[in-house]
C-alpha positions in Angstrom: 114.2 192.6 8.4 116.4 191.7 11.3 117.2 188.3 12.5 116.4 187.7 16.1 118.8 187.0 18.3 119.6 183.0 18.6 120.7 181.6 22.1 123.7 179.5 21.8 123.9 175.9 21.0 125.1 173.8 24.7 128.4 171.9 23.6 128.0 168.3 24.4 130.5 166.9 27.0 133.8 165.6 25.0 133.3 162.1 24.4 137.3 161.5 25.8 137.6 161.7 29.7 140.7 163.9 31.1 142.0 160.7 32.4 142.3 159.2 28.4 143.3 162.5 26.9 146.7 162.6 29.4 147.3 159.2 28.6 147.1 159.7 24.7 149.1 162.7 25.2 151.9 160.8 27.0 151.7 158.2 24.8 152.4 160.4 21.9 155.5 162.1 23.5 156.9 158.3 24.2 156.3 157.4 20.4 157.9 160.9 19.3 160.8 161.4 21.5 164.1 159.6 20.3 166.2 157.4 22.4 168.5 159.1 24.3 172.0 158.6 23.6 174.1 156.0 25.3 176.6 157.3 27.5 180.7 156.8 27.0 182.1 155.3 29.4 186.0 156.0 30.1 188.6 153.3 30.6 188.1 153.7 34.3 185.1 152.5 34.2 183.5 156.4 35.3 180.8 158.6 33.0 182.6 161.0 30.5 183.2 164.2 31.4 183.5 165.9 27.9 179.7 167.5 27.6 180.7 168.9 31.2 182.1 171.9 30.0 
């Protein structure tokens, strides 16, 4: 015997607003990214240039 056809269940709203799911997602990239690297400074007082090339 066949089963009849069932209409889909409505998915409740998310509980999380769009405004708190960007913030949670920025927050997570600040916690995961490293610290950049300091920069070397030459004698001069001027930014290295030896990642220029």
């Amino acid at each position: 015997m066949p089963t009849p056809e069932r209409d889909p269940q409505p998915q409740p709203p998310s509980a999380l607003s769009m405004k708190d799911l960007l913030a949670s997602c920025a927050a997570a990239t600040a916690v995961s990214t490293p610290p950049a690297e300091p920069v070397e400074e030459e004698p001069d007082g001027l930014p290295s240039r030896r990642d220029a090339a």
